[in-house]
N, CA, C and O atoms as CSV, one atom per row, in Angstrom:
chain,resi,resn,atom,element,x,y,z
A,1,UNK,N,N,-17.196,-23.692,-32.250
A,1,UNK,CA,C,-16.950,-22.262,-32.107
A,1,UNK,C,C,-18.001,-21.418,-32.823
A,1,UNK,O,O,-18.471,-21.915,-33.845
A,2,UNK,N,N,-18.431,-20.243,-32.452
A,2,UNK,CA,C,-19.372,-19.342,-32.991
A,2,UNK,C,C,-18.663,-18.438,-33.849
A,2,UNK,O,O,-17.486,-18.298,-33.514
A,3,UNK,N,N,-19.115,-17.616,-35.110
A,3,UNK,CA,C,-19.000,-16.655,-35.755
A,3,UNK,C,C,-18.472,-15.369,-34.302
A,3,UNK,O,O,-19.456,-14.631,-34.334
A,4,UNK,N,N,-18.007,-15.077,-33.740
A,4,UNK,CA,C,-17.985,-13.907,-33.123
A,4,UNK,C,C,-17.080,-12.505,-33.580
A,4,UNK,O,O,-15.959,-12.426,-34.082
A,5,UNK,N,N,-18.140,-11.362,-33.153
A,5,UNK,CA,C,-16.838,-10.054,-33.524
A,5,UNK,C,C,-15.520,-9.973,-32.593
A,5,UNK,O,O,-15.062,-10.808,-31.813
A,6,UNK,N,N,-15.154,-8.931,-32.875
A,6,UNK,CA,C,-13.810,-8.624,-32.215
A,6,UNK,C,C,-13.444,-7.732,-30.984
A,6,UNK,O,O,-12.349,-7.400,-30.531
A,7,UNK,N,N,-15.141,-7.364,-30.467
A,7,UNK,CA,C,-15.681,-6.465,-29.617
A,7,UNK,C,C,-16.000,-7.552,-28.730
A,7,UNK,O,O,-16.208,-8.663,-29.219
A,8,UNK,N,N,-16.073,-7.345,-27.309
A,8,UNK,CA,C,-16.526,-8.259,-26.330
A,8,UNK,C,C,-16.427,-7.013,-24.951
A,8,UNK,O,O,-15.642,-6.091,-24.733
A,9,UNK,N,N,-17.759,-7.595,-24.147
A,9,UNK,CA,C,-17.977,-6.689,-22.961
A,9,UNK,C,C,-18.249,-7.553,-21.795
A,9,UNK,O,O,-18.897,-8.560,-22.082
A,10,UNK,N,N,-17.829,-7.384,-20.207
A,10,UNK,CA,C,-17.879,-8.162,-19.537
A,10,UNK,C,C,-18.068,-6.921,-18.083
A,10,UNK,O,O,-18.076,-5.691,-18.126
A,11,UNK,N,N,-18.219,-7.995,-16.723
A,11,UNK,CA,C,-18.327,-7.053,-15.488
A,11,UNK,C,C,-18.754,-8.277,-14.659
A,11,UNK,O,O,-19.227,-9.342,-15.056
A,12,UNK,N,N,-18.522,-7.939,-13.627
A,12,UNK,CA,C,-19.272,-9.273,-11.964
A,12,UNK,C,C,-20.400,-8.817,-11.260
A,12,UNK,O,O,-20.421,-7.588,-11.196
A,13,UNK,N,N,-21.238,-9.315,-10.771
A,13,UNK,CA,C,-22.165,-8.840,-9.941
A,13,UNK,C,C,-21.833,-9.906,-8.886
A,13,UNK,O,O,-20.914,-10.677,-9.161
A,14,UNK,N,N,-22.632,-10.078,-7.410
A,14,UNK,CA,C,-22.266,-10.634,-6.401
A,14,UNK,C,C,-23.878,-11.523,-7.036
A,14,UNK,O,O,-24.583,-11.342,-8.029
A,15,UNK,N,N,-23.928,-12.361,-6.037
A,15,UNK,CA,C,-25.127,-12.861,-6.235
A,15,UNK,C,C,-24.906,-14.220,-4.818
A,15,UNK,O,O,-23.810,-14.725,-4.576
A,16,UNK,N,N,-26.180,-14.575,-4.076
A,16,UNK,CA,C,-26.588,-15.342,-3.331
A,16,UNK,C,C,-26.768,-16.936,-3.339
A,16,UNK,O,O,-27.942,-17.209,-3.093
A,17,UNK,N,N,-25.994,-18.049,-3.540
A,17,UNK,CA,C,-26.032,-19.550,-3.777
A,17,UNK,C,C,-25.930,-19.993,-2.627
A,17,UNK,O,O,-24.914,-19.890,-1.941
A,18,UNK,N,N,-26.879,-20.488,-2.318
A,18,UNK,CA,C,-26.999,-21.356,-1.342
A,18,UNK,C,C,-26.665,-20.845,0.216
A,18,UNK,O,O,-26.014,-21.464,1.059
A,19,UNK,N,N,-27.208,-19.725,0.334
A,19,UNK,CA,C,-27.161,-18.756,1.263
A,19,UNK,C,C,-25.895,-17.793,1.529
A,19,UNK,O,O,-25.966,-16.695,2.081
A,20,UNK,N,N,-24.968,-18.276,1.137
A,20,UNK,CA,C,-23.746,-17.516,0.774
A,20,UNK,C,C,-23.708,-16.798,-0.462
A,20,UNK,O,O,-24.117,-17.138,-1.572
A,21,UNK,N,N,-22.925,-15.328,0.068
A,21,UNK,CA,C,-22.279,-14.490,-1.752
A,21,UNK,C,C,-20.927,-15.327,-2.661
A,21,UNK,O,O,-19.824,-15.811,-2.407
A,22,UNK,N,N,-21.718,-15.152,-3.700
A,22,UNK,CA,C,-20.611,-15.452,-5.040
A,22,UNK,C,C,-20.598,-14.377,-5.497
A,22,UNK,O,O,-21.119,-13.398,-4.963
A,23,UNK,N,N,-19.954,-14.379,-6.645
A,23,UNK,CA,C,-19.423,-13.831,-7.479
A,23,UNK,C,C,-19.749,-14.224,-9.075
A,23,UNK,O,O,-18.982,-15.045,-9.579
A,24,UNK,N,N,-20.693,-13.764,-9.795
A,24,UNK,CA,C,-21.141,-14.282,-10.985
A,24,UNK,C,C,-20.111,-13.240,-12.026
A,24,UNK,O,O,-20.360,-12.036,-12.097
A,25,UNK,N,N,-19.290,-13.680,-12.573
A,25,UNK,CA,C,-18.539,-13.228,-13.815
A,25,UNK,C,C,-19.289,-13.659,-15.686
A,25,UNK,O,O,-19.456,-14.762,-16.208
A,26,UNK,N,N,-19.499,-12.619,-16.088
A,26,UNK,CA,C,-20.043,-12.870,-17.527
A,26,UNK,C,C,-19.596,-12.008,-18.552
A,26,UNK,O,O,-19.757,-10.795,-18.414
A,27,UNK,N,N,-19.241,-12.311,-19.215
A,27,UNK,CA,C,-19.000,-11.887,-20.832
A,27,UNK,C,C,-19.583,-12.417,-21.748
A,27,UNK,O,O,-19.813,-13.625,-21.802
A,28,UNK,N,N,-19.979,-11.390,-22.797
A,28,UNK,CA,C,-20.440,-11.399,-23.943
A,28,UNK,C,C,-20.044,-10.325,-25.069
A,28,UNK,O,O,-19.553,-9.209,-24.895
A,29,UNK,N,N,-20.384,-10.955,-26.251
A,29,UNK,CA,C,-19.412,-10.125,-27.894
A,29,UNK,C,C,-20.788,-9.268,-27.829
A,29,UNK,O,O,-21.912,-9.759,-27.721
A,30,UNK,N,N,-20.525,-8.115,-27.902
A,30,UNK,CA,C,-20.885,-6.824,-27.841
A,30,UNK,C,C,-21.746,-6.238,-28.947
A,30,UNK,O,O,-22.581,-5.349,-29.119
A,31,UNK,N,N,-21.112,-7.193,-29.604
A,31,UNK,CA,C,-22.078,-6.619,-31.287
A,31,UNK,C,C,-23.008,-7.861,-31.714
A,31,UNK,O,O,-24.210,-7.769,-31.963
A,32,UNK,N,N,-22.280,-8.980,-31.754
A,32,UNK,CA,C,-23.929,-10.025,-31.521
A,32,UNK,C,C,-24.967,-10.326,-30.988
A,32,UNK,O,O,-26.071,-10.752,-31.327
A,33,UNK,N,N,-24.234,-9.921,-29.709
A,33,UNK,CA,C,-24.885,-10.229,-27.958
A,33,UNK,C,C,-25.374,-11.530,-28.034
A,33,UNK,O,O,-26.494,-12.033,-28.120
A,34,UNK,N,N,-24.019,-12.012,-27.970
A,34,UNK,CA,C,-24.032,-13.851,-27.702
A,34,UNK,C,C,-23.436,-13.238,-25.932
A,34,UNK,O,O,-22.750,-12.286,-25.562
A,35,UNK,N,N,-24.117,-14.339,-25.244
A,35,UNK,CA,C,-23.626,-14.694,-23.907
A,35,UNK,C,C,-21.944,-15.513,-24.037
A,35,UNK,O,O,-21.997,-16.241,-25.028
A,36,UNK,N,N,-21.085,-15.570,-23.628
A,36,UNK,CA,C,-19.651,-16.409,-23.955
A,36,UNK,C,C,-19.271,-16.959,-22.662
A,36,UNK,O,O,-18.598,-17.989,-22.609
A,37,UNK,N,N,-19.731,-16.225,-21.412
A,37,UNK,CA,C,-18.847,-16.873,-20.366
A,37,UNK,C,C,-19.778,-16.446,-19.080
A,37,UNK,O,O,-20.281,-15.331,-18.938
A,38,UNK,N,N,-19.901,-17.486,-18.226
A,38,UNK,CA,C,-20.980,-16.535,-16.830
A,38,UNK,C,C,-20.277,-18.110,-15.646
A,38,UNK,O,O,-20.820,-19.144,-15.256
A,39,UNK,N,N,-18.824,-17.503,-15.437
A,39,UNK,CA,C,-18.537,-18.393,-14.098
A,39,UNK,C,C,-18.991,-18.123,-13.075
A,39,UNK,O,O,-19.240,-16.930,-13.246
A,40,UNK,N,N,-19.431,-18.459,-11.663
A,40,UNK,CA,C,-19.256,-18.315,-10.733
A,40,UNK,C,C,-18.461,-19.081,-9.559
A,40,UNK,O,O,-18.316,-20.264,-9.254
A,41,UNK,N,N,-17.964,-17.712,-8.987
A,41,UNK,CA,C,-17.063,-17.735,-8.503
A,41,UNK,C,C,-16.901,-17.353,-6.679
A,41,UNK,O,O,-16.618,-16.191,-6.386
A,42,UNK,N,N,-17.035,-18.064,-5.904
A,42,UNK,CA,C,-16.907,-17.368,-3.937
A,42,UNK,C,C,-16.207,-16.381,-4.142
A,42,UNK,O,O,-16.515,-15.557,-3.281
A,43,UNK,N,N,-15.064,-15.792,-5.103
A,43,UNK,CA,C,-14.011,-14.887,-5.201
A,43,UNK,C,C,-14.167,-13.698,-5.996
A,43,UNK,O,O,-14.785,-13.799,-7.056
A,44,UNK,N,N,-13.773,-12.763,-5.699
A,44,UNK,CA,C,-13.844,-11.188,-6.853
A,44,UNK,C,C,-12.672,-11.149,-7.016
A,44,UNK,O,O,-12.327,-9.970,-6.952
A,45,UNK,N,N,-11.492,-12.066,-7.272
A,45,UNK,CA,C,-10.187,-12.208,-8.206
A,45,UNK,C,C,-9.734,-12.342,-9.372
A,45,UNK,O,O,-10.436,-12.504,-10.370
A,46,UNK,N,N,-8.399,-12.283,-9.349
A,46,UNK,CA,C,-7.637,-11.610,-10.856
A,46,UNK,C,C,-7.921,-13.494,-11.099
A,46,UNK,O,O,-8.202,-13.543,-12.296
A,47,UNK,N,N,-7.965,-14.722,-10.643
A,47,UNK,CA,C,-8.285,-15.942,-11.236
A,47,UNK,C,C,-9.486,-15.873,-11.497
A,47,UNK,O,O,-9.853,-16.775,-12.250
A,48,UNK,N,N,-10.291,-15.146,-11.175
A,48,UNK,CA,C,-11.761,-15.788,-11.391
A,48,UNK,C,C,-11.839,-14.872,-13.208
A,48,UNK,O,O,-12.083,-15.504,-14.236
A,49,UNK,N,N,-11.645,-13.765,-13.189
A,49,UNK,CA,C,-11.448,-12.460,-14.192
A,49,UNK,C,C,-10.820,-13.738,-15.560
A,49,UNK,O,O,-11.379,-14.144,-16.578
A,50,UNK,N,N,-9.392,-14.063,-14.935
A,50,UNK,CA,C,-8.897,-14.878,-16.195
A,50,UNK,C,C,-9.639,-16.074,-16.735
A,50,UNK,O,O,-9.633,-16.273,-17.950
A,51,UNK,N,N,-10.511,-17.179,-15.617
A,51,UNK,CA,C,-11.086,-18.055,-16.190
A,51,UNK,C,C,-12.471,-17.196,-16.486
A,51,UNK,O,O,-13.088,-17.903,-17.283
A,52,UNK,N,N,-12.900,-16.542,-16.342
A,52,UNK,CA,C,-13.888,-15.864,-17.430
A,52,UNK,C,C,-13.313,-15.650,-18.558
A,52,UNK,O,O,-13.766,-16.265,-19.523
A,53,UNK,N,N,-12.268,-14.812,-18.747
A,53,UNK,CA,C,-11.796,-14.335,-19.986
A,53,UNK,C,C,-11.374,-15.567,-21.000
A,53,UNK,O,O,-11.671,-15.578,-22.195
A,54,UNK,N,N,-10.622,-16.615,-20.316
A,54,UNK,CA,C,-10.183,-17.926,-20.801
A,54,UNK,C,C,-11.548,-18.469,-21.429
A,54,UNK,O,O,-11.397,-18.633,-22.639
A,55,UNK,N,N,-12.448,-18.700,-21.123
A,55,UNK,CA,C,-13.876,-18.985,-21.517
A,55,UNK,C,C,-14.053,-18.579,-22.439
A,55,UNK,O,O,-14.183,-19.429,-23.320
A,56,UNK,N,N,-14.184,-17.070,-22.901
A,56,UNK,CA,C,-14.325,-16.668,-24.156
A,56,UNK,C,C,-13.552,-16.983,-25.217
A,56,UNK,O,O,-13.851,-17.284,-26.373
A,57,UNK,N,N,-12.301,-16.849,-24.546
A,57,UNK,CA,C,-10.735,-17.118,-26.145
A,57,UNK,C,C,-11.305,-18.304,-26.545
A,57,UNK,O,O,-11.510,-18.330,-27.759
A,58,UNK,N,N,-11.708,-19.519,-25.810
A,58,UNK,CA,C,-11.608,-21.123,-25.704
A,58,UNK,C,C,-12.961,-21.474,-27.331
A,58,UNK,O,O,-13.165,-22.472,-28.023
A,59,UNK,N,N,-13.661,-19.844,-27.316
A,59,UNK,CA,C,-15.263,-20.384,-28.552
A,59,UNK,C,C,-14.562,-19.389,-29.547
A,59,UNK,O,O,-15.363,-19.098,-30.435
A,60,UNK,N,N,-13.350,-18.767,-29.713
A,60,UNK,CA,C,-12.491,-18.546,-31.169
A,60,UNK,C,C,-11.944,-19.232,-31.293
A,60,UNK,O,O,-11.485,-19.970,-30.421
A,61,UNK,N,N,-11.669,-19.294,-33.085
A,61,UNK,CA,C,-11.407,-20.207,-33.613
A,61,UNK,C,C,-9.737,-19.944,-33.695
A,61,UNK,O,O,-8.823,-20.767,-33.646
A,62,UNK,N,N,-9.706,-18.661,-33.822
A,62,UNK,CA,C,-8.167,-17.896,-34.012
A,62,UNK,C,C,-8.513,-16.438,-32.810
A,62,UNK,O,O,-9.691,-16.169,-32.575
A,63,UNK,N,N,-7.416,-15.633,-32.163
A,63,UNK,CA,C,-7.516,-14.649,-31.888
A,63,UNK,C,C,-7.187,-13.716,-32.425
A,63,UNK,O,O,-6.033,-13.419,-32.732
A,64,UNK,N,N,-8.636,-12.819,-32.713
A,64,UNK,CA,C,-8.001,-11.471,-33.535
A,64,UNK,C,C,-7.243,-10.850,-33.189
A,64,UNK,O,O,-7.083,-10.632,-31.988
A,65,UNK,N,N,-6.460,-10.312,-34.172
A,65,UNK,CA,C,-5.256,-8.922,-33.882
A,65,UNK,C,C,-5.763,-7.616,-32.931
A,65,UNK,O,O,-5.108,-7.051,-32.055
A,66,UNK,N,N,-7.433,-7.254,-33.483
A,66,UNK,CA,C,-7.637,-5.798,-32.581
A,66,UNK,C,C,-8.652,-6.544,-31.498
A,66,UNK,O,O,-9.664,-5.903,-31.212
A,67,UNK,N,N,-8.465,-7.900,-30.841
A,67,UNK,CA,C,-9.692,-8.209,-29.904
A,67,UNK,C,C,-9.298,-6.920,-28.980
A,67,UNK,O,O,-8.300,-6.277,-28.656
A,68,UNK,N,N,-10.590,-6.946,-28.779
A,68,UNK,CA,C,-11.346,-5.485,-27.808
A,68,UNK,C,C,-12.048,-6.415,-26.404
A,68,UNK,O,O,-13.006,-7.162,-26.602
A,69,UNK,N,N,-11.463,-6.258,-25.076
A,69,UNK,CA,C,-12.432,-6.308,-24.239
A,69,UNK,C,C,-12.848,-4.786,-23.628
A,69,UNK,O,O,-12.015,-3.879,-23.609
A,70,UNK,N,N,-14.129,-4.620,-23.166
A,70,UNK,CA,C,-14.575,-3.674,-22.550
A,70,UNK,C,C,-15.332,-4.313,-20.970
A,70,UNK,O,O,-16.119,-5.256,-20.883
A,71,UNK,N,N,-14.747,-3.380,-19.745
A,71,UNK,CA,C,-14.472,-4.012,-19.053
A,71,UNK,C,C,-14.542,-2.355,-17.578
A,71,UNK,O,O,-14.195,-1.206,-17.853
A,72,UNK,N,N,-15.077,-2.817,-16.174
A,72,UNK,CA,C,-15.174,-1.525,-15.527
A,72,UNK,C,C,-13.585,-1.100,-15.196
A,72,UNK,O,O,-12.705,-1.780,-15.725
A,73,UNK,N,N,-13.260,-0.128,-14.440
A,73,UNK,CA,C,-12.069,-0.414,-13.803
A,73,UNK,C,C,-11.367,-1.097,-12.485
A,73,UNK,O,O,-10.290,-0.848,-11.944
A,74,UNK,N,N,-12.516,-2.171,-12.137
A,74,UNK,CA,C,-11.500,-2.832,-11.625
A,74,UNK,C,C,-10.019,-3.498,-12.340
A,74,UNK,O,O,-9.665,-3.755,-13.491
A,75,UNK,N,N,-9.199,-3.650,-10.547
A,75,UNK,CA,C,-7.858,-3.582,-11.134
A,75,UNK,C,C,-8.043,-5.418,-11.688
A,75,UNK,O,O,-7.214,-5.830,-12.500
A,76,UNK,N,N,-8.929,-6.192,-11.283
A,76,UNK,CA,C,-8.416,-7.530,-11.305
A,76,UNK,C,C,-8.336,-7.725,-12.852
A,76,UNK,O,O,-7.454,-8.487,-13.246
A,77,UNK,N,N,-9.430,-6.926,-14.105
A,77,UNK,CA,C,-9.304,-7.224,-15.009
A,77,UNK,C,C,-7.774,-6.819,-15.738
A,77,UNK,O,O,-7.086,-7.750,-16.155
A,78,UNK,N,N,-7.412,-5.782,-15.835
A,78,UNK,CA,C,-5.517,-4.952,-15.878
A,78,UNK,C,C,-4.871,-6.314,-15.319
A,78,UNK,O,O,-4.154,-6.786,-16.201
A,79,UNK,N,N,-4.872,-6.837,-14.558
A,79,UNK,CA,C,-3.832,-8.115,-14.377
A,79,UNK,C,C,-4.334,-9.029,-14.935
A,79,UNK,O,O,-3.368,-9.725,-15.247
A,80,UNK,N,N,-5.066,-9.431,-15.222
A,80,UNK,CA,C,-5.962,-10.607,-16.489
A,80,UNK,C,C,-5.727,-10.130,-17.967
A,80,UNK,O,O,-5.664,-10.924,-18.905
A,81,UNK,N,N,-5.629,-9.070,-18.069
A,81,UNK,CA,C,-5.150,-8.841,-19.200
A,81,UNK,C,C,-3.531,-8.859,-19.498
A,81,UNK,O,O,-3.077,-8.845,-20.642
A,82,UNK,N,N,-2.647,-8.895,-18.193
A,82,UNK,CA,C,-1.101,-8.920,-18.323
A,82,UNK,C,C,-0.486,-10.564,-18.088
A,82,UNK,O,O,0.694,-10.864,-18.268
A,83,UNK,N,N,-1.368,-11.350,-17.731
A,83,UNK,CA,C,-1.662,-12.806,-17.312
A,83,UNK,C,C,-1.794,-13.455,-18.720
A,83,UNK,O,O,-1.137,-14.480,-18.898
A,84,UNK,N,N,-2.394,-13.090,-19.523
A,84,UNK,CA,C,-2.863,-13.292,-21.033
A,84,UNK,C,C,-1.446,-12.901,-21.834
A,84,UNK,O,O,-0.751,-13.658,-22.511
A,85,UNK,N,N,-1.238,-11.501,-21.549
A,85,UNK,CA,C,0.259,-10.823,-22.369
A,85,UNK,C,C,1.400,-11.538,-22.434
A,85,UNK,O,O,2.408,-11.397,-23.126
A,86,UNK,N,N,1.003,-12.565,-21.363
A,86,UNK,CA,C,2.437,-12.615,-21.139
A,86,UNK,C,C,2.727,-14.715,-21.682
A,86,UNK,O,O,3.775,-15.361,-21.688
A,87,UNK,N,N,1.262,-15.162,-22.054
A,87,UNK,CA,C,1.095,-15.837,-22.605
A,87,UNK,C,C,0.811,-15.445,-24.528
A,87,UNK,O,O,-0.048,-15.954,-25.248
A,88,UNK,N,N,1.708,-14.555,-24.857
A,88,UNK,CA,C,1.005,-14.001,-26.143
A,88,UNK,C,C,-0.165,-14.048,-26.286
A,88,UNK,O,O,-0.586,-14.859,-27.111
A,89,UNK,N,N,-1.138,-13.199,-25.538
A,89,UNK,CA,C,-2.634,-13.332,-25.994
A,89,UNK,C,C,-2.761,-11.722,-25.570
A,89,UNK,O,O,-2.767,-11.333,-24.402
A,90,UNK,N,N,-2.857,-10.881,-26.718
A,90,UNK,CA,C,-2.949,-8.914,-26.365
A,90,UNK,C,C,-4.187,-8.856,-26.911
A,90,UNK,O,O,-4.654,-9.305,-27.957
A,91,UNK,N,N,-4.679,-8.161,-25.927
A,91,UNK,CA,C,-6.170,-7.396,-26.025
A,91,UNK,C,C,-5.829,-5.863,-25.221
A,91,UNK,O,O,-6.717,-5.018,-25.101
């Protein structure tokens, strides 16, 4: 596991593999600017959102009390974050 803050920022871009669009998902802690998570994914879903987010929890050692994601408004991340809630994990 890495030293990381309690700040973390994430977003998808589409991107081209193998002549078809994916979906590249990445997060990174905001104040180190460590890279933490870059799945790709055929999908722009609330699963692809959580196994990104799952990626990051997986390199803390404990989860902080004020973890912060920053994040656009898509809706898939709001249900990745209630997917987590409901596993006791609040951000």
């Amino acid at each position: 596991p890495y030293e990381l803050s309690e700040q973390f920022c994430g977003d998808e871009t589409y991107i081209r593999v193998n002549g078809r669009w994916h979906y590249l998902f990445f997060f990174f802690d905001a104040v180190k600017k460590i890279i933490l998570s870059y799945p790709v994914s055929p999908n722009r879903d609330t699963m692809s959102a959580i196994r990104a987010i799952d990626e990051v929890l997986l390199k803390m050692n404990e989860i902080p009390e004020d973890l912060t994601f920053v994040v656009d408004g898509n809706p898939i991340y709001l249900l990745a974050q209630h997917f987590f809630a409901q596993h006791d994990i609040n951000f």
